[in-house]
N, C-alpha and C positions, 0 to 999 in steps of 0.2 A: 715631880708628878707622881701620881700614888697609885697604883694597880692594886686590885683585891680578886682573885680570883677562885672563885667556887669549883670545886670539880670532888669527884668520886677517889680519884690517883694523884695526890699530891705530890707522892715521889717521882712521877715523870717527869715533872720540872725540878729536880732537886742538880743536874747537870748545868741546863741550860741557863739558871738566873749567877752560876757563879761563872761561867766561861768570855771571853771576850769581849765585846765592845759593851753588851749589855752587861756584864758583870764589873765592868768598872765603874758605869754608871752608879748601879747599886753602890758599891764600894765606896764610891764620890759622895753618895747621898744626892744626886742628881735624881733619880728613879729611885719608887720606894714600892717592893714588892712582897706583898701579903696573900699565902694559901691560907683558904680555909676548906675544910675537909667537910663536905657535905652529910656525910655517913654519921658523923661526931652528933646530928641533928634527927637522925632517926631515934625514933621510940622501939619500949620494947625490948629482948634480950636477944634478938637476931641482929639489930638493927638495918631491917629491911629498907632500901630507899626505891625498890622500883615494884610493879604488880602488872598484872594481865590489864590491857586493853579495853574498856566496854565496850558492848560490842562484836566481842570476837579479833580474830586474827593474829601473826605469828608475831612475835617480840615479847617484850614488855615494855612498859612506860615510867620514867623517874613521877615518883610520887612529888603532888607541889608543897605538902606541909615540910620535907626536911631541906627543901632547898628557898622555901619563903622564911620558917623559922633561921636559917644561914643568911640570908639577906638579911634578915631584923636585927642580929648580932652586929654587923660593922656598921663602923662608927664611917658617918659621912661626914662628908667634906662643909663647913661651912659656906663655900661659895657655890656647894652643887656635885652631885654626884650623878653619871650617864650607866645605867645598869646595861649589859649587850649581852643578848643571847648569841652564842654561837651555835648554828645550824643552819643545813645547807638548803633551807628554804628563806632565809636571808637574802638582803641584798649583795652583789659581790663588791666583797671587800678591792678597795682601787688605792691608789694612792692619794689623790682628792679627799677620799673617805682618812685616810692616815694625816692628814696635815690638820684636816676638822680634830678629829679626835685628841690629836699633841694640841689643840687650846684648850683643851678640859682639863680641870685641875683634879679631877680620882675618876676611875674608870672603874667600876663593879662587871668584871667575865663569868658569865656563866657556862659550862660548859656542860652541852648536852651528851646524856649517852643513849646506849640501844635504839626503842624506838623514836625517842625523843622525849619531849617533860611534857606535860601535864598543861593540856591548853590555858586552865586559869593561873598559871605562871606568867604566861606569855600577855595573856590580857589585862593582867590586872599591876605584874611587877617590871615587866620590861620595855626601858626605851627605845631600841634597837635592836634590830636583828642582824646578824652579818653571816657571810659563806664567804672562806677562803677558794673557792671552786667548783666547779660540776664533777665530782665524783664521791665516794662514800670514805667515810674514814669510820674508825671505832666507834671515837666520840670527840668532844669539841678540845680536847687538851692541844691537841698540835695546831689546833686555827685560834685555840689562844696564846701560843706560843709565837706564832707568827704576827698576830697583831702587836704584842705586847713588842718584839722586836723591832717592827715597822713604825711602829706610833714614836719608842724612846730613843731611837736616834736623830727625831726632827726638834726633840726635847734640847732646846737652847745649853749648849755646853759638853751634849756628850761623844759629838766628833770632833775628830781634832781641827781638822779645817773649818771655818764660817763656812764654807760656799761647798762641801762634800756634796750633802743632801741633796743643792739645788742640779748636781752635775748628773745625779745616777739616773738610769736607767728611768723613763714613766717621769720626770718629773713636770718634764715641758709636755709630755704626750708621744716624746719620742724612744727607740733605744738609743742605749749609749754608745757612742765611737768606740774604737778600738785601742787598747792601750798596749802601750812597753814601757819594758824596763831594760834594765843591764843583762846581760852586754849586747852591744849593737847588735853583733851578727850570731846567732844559735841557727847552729847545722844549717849554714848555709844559707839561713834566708834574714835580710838587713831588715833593721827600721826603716819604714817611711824616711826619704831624705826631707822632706819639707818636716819632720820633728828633730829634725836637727840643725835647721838651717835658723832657728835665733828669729825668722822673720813674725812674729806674735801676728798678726790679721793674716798669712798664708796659713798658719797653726789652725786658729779661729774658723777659716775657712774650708779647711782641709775637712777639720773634725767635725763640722756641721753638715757637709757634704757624708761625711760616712757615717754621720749619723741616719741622715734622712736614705741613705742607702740599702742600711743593714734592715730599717723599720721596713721599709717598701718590699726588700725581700723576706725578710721573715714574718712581720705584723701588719699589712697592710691596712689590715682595718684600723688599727691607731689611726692611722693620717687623716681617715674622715671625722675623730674627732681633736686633731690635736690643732691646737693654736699658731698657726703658719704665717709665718713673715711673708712679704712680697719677696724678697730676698730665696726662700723655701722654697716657694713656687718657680721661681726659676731655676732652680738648683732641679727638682723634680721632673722637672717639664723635660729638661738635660737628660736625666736620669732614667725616663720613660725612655726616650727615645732610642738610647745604649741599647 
């Protein structure tokens, strides 16, 4: 899968695409990630990419000539390319949204700064808009960071287990149970005995129950849209009632 992504700060990402899971990807040639520097597309001896607002008011706004002339430069995918603006008048990015996106085969990120781009950017080049969240960040570098992370691990090959993905956290709608490792007992407080008892459907069961547990106490609103077994509902009903 092939990432392109525009932005103002290319060195921001120059940590994140060599370090762990996503960096082996790269390494594998499973994920293929390309910065293009927007500023490299400004005219002129300043090379200005942003100006005051029409209109009036505090900010500036990214000009659309260097970041349209930046899009016209990469080379698209023969079966299709999804341009995504990131800004936080987007839809929120979900994981639903991250499993769509790992079927497309080159994702173009734009990443917005200041007051944002230049509305005939958004109307005329972009097929999506996404927000990591309800709050303000600089500019869109760290929510494409986040997407590009989310999207390349559902990328067939770059966990190590088949079924990781399917287990984390959001995948069913729920959180994820709780986990251990070595050694049993740390300062005093043991593993669950039923993760050590070998019985696979007490396990099954355990972990399902703490799963729909931990969501009910901390995300409740998940539940009203997550996809529940009859088996769930009963589990919950139990759970209320505690």
């Amino acid at each position: 899968m092939r990432f392109d992504i525009l932005t103002l700060f290319p060195g921001l990402f120059s940590s994140s695409l060599k370090e762990s899971i996503l960096g082996r990807a790269v390494t594998k040639g499973l994920v293929d990630i390309r910065l293009t520097d927007i500023r490299s597309f400004a005219r002129g001896p300043h090379k200005v990419t942003d100006d005051r607002p029409y209109g009036g008011g505090n900010g500036m706004v990214m000009k659309a000539g260097p970041i349209v002339r930046a899009l016209e430069s990469i080379e698209r995918h023969p079966e299709g390319s999804l341009v995504v603006l990131l800004t936080p008048q987007g839809k929120p990015f979900a994981q639903k949204t991250a499993w769509e996106l790992s079927r497309e085969k080159h994702l173009v990120l734009i990443c917005g700064r200041y007051e944002g781009v230049d509305e005939r950017v958004r109307t005329r080049m972009v097929d999506m808009e996404l927000s990591i969240g309800d709050y303000v960040l600089s500019g869109g570098e760290l929510g494409a960071m986040v997407l590009v992370d989310a999207v390349s691990r559902l990328v067939p090959g770059v966990l190590g287990g088949e079924g990781s993905a399917q287990e984390d956290s959001f995948e069913d709608g729920l959180l994820e149970y709780p986990q251990y490792t070595r050694p049993r007992v740390f300062r005093d407080e043991e593993v669950p005995e039923v993760l050590l008892s070998g019985d696979h459907e007490k396990i099954r069961l355990w972990r399902r129950t703490e799963s729909l547990k931990r969501t009910l106490q901390r995300r409740p609103d998940l539940l009203k849209k997550a996809d529940l077994r009859e088996e769930d509902k009963v589990i919950l009903a139990r759970l209320e009632q505690e």
